[in-house]
N, CA, C and O of each residue as an XYZ file, in Angstrom:
616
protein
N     113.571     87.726    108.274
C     114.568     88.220    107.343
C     114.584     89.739    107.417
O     113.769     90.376    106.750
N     115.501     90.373    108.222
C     116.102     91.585    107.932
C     117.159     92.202    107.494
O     118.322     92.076    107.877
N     116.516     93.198    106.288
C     117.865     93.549    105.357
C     118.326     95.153    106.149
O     117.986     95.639    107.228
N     119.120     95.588    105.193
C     119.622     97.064    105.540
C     118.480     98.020    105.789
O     117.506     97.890    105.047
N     118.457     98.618    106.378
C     117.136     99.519    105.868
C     117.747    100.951    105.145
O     118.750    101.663    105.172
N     116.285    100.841    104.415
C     116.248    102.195    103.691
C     116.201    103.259    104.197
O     115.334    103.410    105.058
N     117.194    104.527    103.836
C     117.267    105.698    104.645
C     117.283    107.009    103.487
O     117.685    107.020    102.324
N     116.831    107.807    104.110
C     116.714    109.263    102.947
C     116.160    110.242    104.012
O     115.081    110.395    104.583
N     117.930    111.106    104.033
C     117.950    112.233    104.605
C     117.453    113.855    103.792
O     117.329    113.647    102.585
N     117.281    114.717    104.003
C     117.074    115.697    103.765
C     117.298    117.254    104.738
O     116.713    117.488    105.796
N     117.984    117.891    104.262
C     117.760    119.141    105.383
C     116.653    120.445    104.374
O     116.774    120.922    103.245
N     115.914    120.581    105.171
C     114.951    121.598    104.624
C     114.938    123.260    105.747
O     115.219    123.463    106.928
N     114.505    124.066    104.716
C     114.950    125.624    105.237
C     113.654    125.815    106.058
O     112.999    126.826    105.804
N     113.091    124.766    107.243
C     112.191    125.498    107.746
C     112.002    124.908    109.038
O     112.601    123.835    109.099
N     111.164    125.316    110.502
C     111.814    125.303    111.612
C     111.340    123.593    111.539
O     110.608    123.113    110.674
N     111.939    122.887    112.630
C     111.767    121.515    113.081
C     110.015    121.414    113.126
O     109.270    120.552    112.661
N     109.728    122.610    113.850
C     107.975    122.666    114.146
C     107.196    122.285    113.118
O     106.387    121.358    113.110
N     107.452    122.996    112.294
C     106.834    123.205    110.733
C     106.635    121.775    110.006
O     105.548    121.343    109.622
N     108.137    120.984    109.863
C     108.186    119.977    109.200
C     107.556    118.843    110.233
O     107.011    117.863    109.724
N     107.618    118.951    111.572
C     106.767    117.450    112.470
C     105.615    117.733    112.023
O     105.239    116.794    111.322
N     104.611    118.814    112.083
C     103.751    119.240    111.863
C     103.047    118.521    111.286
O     102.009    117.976    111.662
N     103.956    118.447    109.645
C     103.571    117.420    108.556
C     103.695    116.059    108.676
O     102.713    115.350    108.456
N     104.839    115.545    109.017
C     105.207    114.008    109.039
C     104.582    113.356    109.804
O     104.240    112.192    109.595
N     104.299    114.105    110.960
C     103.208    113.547    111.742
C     101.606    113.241    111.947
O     100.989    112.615    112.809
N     101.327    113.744    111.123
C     100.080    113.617    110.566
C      99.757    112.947    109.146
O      99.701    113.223    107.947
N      99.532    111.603    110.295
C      99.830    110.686    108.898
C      98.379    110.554    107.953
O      98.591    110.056    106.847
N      97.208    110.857    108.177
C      96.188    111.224    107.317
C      96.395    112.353    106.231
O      95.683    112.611    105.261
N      97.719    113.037    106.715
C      97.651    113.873    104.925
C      99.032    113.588    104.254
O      99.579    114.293    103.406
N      99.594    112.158    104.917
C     100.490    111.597    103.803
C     100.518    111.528    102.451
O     101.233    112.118    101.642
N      99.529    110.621    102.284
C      99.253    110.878    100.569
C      99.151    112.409    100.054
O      98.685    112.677     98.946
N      99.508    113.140    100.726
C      99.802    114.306     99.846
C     100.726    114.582     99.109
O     100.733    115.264     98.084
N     101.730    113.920     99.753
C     103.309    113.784     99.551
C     103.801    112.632     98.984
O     104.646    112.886     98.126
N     103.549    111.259     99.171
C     103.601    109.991     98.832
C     103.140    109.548     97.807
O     101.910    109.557     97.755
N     103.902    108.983     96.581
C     103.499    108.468     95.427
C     103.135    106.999     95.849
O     103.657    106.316     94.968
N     102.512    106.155     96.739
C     102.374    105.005     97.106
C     101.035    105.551     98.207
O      99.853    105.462     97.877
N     101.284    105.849     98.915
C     100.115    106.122    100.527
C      99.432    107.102     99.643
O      99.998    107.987     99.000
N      97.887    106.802     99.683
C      97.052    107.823     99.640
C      96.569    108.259    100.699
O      95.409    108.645    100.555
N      97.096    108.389    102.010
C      96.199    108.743    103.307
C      95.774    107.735    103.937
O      96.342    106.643    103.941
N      94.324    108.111    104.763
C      94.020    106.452    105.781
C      93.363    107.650    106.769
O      93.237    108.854    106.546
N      93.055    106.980    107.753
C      92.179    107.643    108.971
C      92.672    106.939    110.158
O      93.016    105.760    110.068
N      92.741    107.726    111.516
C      93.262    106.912    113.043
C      92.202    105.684    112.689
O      91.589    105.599    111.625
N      92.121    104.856    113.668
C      91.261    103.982    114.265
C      91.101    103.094    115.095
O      92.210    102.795    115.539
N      90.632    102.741    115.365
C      90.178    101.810    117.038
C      90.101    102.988    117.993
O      90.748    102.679    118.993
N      89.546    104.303    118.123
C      89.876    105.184    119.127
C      90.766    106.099    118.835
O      90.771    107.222    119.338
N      91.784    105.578    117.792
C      93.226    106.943    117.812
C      92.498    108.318    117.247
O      91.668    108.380    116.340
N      93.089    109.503    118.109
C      92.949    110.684    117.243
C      93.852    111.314    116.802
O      93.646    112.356    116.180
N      95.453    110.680    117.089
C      96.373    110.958    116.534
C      97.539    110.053    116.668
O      97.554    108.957    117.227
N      98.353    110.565    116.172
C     100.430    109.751    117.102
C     100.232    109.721    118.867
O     100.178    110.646    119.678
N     100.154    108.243    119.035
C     100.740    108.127    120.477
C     101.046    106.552    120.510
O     100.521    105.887    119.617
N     101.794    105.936    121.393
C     102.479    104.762    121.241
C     101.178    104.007    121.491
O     100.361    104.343    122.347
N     101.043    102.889    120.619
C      99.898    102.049    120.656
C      98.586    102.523    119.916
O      97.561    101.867    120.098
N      98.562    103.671    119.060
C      98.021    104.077    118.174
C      97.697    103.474    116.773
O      98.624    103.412    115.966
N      96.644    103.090    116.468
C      96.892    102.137    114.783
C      95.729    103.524    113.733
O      94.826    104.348    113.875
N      96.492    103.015    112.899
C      96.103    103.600    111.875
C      95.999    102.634    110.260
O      96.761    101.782    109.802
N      95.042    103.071    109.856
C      94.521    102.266    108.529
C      94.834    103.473    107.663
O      94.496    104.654    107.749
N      95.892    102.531    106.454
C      96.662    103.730    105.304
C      95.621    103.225    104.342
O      94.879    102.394    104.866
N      95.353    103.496    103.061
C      95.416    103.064    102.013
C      96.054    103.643    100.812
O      96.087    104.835    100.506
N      96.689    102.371    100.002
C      98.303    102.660     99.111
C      97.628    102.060     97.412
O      96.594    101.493     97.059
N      98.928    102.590     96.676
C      97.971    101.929     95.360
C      99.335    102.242     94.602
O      99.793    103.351     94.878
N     100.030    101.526     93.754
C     100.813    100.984     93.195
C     100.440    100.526     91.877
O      99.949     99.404     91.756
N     100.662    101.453     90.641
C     100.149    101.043     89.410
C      98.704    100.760     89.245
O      97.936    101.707     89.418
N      98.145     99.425     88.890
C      96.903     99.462     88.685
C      96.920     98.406     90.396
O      95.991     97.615     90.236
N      97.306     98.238     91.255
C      96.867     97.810     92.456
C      96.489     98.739     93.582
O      96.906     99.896     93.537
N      95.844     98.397     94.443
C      95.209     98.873     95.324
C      95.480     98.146     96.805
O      95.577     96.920     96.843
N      95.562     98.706     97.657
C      95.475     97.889     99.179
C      95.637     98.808    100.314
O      96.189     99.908    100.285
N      94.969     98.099    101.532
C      94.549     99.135    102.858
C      95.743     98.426    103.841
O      95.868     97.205    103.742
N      96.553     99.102    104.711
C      97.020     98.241    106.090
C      96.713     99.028    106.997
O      96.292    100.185    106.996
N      97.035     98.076    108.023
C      97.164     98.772    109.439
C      98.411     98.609    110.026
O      99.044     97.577    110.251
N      98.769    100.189    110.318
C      99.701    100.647    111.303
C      99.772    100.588    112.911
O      98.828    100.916    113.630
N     100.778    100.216    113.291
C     100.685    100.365    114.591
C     101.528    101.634    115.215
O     102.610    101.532    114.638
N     101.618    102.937    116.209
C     102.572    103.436    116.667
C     103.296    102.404    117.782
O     102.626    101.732    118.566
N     105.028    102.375    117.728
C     105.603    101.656    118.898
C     106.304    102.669    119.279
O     106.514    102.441    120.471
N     106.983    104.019    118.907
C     107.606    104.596    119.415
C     107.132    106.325    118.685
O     107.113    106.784    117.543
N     106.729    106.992    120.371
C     106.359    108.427    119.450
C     107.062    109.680    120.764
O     106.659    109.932    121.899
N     108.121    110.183    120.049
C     108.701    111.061    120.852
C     108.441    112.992    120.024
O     109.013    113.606    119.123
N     107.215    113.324    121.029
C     106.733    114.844    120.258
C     107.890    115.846    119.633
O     108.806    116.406    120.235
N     107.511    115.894    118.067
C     108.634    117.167    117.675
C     109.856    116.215    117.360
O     110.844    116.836    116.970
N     110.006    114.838    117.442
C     111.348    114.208    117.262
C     111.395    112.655    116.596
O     112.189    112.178    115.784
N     110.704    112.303    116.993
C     110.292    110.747    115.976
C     109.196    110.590    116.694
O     108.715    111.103    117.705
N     108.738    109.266    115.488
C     107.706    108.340    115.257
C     108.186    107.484    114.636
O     108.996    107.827    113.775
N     107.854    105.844    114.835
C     107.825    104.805    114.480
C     106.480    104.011    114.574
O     105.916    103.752    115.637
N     105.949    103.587    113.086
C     105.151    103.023    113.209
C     105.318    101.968    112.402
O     105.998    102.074    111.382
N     104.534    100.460    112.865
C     105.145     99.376    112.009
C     103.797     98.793    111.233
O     102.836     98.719    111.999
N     103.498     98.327    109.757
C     102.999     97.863    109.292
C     102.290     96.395    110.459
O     103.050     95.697    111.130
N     101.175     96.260    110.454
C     100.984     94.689    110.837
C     100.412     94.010    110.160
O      99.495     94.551    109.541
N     100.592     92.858    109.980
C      99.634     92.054    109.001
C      99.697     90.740    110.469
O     100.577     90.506    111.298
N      97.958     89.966    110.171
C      98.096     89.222    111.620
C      98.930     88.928    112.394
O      99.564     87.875    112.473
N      98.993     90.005    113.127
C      99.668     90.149    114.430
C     101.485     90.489    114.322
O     102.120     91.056    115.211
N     101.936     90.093    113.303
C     102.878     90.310    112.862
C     103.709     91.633    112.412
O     103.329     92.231    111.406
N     104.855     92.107    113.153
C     105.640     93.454    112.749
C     106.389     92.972    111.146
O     107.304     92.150    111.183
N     105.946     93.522    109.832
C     106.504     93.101    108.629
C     107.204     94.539    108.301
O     108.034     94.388    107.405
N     107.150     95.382    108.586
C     108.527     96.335    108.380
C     108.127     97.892    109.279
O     107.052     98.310    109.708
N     108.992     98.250    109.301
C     109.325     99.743    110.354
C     109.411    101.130    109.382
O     110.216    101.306    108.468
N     108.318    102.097    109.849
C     108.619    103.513    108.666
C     109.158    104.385    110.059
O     108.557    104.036    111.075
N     110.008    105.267    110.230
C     110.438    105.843    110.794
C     110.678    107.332    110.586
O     111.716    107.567    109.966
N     110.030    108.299    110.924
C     109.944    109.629    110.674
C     111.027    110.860    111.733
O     110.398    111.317    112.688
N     112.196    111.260    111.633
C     113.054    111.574    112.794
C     113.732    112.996    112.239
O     114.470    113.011    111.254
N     113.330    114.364    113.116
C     113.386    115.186    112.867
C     114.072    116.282    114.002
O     113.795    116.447    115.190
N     115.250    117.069    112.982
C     116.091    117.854    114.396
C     116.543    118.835    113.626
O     116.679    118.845    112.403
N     116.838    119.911    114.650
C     117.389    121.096    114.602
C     118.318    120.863    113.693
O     118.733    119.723    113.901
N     119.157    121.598    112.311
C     120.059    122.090    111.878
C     120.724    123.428    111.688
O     120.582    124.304    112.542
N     121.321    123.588    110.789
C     122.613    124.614    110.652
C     120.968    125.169    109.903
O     120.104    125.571    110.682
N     120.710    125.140    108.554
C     119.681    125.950    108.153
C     118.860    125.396    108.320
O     118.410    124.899    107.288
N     118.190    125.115    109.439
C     116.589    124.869    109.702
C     116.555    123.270    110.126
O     117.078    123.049    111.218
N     115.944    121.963    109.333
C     116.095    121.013    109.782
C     116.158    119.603    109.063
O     115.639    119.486    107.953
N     116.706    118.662    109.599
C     117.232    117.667    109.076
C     116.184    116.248    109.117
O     116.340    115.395    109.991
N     115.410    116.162    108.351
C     114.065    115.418    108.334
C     114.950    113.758    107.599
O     115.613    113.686    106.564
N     114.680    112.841    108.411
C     115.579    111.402    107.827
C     114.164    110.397    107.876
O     113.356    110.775    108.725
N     113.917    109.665    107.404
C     112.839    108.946    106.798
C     113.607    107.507    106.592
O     114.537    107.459    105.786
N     113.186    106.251    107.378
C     113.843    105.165    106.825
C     112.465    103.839    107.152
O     111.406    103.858    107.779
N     113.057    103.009    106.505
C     112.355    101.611    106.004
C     113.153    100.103    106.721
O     114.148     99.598    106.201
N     112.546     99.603    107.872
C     113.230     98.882    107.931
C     112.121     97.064    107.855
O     111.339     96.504    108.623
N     112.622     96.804    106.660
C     112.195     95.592    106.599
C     112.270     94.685    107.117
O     113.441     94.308    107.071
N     111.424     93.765    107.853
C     111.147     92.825    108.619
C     110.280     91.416    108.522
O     109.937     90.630    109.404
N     110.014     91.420    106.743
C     108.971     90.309    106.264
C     110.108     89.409    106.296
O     111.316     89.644    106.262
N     109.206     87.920    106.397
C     109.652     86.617    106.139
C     109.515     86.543    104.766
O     108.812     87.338    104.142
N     110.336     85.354    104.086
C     110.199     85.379    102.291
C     109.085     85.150    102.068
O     108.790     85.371    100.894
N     108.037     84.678    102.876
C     106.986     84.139    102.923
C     105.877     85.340    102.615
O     104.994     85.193    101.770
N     106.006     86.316    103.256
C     105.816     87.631    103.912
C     105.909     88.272    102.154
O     104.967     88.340    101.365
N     107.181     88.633    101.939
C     107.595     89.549    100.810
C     106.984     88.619     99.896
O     106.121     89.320     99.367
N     106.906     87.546     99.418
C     106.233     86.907     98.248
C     104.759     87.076     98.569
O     104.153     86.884     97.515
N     103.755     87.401     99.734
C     102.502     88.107     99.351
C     102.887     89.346     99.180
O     102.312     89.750     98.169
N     103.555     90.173     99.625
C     103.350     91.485     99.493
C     103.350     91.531     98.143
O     102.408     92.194     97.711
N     104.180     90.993     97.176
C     104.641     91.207     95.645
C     102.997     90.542     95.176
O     102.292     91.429     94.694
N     102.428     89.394     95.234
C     101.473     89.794     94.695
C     100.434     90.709     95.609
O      99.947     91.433     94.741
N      99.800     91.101     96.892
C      99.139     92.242     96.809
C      99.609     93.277     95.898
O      98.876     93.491     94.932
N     100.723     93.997     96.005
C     101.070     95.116     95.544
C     101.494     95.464     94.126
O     101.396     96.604     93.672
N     102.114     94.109     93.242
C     102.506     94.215     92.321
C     104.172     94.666     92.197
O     104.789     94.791     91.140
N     104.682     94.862     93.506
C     106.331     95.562     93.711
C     106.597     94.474     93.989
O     106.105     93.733     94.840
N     108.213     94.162     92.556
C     108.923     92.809     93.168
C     110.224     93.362     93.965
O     110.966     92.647     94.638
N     110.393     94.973     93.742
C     111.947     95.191     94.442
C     111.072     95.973     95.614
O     110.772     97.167     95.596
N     110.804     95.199     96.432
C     110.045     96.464     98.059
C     110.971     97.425     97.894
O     110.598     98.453     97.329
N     112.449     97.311     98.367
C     113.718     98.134     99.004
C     113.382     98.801     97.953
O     112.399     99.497     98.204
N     113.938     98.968     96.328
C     114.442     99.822     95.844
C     112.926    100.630     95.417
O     112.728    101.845     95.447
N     112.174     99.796     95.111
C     110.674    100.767     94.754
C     110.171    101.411     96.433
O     109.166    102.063     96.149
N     110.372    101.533     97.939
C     110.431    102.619     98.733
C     111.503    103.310     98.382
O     111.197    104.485     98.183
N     113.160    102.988     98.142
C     113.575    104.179     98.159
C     113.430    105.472     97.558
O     113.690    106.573     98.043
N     112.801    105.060     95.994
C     112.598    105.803     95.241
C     111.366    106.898     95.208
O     111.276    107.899     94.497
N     110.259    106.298     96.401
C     109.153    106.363     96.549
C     109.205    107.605     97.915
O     108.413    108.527     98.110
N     110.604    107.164     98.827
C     110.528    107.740     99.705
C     111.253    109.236     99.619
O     111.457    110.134    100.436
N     111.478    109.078     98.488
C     113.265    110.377     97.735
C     111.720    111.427     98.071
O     111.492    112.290     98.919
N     110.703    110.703     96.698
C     109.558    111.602     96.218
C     109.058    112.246     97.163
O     108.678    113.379     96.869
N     108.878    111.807     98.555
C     108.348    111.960     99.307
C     108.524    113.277    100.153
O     107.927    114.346    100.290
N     109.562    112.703    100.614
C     111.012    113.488    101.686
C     111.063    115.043    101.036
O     110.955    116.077    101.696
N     111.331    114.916     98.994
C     111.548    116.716     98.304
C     109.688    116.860     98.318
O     109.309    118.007     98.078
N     108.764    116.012     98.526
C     107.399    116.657     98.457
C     107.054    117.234     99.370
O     106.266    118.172     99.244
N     107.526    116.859    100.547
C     107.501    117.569    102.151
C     108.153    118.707    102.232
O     107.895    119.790    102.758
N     109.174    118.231    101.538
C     110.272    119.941    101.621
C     109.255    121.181    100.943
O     108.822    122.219    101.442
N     109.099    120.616     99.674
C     107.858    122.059     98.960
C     106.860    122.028     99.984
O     107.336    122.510    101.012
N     105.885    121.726    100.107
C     104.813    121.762    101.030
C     105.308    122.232    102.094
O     104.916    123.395    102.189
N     106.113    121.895    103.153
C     106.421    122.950    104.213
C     106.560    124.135    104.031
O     106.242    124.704    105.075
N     106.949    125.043    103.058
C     107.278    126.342    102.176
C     105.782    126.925    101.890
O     105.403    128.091    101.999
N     105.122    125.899    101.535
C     103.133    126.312    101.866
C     102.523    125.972    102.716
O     101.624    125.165    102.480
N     102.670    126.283    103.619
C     101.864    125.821    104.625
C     102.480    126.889    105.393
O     102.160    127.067    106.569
């Protein structure tokens, strides 16, 4: 079952460099993310490269939970795609895609869901979220203007 995916653009006043910098380094996500508290590479990863996994851990009200990421697509300075797995299974797509603009750059962030109902009815009880879509979009707004400040410090 795949729905629309979630998308949230932003243009921010600072160079393309600046903002991959951040998005790409997904261990200081939770800096920015009201859901991801961070995570560490693992199996070997020391950073973004295709076939790269990474272990997040997220927390949602009074819940808690760890996944693992996989990278499937990592183009330097321009995207990353990495997909949630749960056994063996691709259950949704975060997508990080970043380019030159008129003032500086245009950072787009989207969600593309890929659970079976089967799938989304554990996630709702791990997580406690019965709307996935609309609780990322809202999650990802936070995110996207938390990156914008933080690029401005850094």
């Amino acid at each position: 079952m795949t729905s629309a995916p979630v998308i949230i653009s932003k243009e921010i006043n600072a160079t393309p460099q600046a903002v991959w910098a951040l998005v790409s380094d997904l261990p200081r996500m939770g800096e920015w993310s009201p859901e991801n508290q961070g995570g560490e590479w693992v199996k070997g990863a020391t950073g973004p490269a295709v076939g790269a996994q990474f272990k997040g851990h997220n927390s949602s009200g009074t819940k808690s939970w760890n996944t693992t990421v996989k990278v499937f697509e990592y183009v330097p300075d321009t995207k990353i795609v990495f997909a949630l797995m749960v056994g063996g299974s691709r259950w949704c797509d975060w997508v990080w895609e970043v380019a030159p603009s008129a003032n500086g750059t245009l950072v787009t962030h989207s969600w593309i869901d890929r659970r079976s109902k089967l799938a989304d009815w554990l996630g709702k009880k791990v997580s406690g979220v019965v709307d996935r879509g609309e609780h990322n979009r809202l999650n990802m707004q936070v995110t996207v203007d938390s990156l914008a400040t933080a690029v401005h410090g850094s």
